[in-house]
DRENPA-3360 file (N, C-alpha, C; in nm, 2 decimals, always signed):
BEGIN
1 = XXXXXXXX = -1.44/+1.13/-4.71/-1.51/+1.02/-4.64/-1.42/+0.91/-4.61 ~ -1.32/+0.93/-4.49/-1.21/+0.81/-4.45/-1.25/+0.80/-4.34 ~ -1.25/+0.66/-4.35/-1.29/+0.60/-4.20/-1.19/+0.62/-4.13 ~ -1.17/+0.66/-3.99/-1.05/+0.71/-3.90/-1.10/+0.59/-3.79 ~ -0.97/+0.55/-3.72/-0.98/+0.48/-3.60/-1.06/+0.49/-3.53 ~ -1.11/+0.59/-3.53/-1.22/+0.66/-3.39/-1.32/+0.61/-3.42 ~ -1.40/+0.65/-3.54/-1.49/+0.58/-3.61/-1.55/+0.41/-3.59 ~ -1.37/+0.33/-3.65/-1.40/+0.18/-3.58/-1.47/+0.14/-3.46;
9 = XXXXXXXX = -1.36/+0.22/-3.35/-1.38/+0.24/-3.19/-1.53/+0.26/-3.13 ~ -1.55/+0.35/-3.22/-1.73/+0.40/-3.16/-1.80/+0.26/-3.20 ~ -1.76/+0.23/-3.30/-1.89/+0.15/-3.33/-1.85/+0.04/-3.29 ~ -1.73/-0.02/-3.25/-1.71/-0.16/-3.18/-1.77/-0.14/-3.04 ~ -1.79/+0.02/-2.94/-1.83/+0.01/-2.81/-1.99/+0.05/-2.82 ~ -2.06/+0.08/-2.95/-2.15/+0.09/-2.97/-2.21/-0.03/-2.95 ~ -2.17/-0.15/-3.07/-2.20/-0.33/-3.05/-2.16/-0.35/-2.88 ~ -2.06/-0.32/-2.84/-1.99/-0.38/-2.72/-2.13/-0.36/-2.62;
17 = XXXXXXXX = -2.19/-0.22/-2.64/-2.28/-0.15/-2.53/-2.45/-0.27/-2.54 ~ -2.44/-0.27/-2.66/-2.59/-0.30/-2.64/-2.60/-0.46/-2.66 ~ -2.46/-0.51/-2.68/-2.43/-0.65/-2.65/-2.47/-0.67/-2.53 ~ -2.41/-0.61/-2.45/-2.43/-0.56/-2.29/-2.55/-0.55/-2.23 ~ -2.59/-0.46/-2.25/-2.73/-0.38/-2.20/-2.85/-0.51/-2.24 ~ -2.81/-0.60/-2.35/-2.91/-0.69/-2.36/-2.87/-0.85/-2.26 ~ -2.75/-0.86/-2.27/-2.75/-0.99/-2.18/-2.79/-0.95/-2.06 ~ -2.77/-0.83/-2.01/-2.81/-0.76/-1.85/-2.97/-0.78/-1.87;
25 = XXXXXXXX = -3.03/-0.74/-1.96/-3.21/-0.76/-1.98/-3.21/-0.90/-1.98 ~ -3.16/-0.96/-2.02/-3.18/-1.11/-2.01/-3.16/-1.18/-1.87 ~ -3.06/-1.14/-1.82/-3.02/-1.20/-1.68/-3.17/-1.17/-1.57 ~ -3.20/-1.03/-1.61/-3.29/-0.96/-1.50/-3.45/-1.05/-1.58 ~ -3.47/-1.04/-1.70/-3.62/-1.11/-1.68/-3.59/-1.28/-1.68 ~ -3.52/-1.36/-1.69/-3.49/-1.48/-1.69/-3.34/-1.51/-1.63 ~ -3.31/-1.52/-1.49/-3.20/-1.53/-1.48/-3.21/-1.71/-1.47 ~ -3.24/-1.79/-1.46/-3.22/-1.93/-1.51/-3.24/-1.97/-1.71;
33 = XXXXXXXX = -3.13/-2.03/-1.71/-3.11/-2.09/-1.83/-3.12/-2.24/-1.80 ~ -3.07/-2.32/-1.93/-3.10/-2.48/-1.95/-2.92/-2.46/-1.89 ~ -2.96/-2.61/-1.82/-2.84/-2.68/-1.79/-2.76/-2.73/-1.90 ~ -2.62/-2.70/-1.92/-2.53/-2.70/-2.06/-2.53/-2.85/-2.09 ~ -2.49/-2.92/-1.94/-2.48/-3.03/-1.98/-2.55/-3.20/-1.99 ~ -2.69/-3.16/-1.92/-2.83/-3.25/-1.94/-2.93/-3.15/-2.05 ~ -2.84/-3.04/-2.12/-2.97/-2.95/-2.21/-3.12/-2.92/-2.17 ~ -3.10/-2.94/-2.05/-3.23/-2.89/-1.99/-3.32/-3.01/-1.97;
41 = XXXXXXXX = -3.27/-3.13/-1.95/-3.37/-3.23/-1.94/-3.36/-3.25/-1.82 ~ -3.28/-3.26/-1.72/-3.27/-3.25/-1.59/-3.19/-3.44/-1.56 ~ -3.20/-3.48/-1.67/-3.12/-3.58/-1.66/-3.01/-3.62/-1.78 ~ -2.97/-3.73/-1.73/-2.79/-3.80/-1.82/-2.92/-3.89/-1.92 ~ -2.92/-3.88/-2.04/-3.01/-3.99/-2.14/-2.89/-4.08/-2.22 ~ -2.94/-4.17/-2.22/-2.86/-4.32/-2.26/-2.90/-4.39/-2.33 ~ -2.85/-4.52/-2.40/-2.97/-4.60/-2.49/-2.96/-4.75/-2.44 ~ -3.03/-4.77/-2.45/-3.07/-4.93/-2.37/-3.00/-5.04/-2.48;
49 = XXXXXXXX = -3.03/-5.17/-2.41/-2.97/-5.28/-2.54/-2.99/-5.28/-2.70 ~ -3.13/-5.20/-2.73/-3.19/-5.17/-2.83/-3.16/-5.08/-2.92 ~ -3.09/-4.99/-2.83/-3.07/-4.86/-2.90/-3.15/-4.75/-2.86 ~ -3.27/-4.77/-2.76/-3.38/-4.68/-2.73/-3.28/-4.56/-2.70 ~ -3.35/-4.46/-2.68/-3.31/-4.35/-2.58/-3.40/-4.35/-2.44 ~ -3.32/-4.33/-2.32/-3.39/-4.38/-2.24/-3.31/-4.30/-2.11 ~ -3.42/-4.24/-1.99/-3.39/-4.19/-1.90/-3.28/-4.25/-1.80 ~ -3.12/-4.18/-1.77/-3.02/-4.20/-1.68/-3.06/-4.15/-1.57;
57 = XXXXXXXX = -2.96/-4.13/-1.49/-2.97/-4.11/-1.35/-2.98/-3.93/-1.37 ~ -3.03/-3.87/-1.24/-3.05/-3.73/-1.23/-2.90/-3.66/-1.28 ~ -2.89/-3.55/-1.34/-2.78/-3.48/-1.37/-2.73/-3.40/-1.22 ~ -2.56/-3.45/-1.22/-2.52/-3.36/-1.11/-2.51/-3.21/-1.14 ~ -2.48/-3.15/-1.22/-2.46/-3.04/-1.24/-2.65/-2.97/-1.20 ~ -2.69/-2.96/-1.23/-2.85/-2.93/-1.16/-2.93/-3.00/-1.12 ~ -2.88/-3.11/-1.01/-2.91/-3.17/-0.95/-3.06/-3.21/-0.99 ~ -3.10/-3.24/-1.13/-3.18/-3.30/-1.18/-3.32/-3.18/-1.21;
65 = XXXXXXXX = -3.29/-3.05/-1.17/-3.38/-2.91/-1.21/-3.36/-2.91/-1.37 ~ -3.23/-2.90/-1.44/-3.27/-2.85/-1.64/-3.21/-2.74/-1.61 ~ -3.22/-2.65/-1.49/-3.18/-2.52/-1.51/-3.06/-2.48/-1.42 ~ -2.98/-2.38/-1.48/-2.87/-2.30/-1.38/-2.89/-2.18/-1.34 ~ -2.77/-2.13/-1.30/-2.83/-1.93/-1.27/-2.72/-1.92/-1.40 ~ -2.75/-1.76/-1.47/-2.69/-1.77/-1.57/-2.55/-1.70/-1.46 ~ -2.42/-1.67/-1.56/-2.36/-1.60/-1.53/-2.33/-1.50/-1.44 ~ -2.39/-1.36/-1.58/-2.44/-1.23/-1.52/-2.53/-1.25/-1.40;
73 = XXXXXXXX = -2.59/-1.36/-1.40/-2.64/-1.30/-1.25/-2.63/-1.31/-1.16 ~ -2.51/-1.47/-1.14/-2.43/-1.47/-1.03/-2.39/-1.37/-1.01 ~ -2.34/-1.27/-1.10/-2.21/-1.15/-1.08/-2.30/-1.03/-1.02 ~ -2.45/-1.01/-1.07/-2.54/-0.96/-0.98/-2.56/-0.94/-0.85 ~ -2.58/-1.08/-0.82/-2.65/-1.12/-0.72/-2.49/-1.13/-0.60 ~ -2.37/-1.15/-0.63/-2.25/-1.11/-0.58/-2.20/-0.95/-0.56 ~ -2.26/-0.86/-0.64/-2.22/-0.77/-0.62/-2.31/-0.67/-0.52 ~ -2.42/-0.71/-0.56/-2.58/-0.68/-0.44/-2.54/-0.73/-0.30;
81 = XXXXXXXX = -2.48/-0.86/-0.28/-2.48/-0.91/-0.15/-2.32/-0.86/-0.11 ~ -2.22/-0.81/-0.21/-2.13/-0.70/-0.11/-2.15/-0.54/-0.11 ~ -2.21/-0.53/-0.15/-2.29/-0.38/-0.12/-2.38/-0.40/+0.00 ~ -2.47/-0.51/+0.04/-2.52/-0.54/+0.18/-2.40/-0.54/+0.25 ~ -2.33/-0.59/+0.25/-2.24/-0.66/+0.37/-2.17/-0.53/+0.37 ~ -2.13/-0.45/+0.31/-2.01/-0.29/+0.31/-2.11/-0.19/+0.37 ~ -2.26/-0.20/+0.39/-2.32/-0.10/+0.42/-2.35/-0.11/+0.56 ~ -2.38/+0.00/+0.66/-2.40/-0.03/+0.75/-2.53/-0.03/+0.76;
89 = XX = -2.63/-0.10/+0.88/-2.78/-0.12/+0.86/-2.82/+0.05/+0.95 ~ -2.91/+0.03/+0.91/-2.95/+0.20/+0.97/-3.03/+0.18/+1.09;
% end
């Protein structure tokens, strides 16, 4: 019963696979996520003379939406629109 390299290997592309196969489920039933850098509030929060917490100006990064496209789906939605463009229309 020795663990052999191969062994390792399977089971790191085993994790690697369904690492995979699950951010791809995630992109396709939810491809917007929270904006990284307003955490999804859609704005910059600040605190007044008081101390309050208190709404800033709209976040540039999502132009004041909370949400982005994630990643994978850019890479999707990039790979879909050169497979249009390489195809010819019938």
């Amino acid at each position: 019963m020795h663990n052999t390299a191969a062994d390792h290997i399977s089971a790191v592309l085993v994790v690697f696979f369904a690492l995979t196969t699950g951010y791809a489920l995630l992109c396709a039933v939810s491809p917007l996520g929270r904006c990284r850098r307003c955490r999804g509030f859609g704005f910059k929060t600040r605190t007044d003379r008081r101390g309050r917490i208190v709404r800033g100006r709209n976040c540039r990064r999502c132009k004041g939406a909370g949400r982005r496209l994630r990643t994978g789906r850019r890479i999707y939605d990039l790979a879909v629109r050169l497979r249009n463009e390489g195809t010819p229309a019938r």
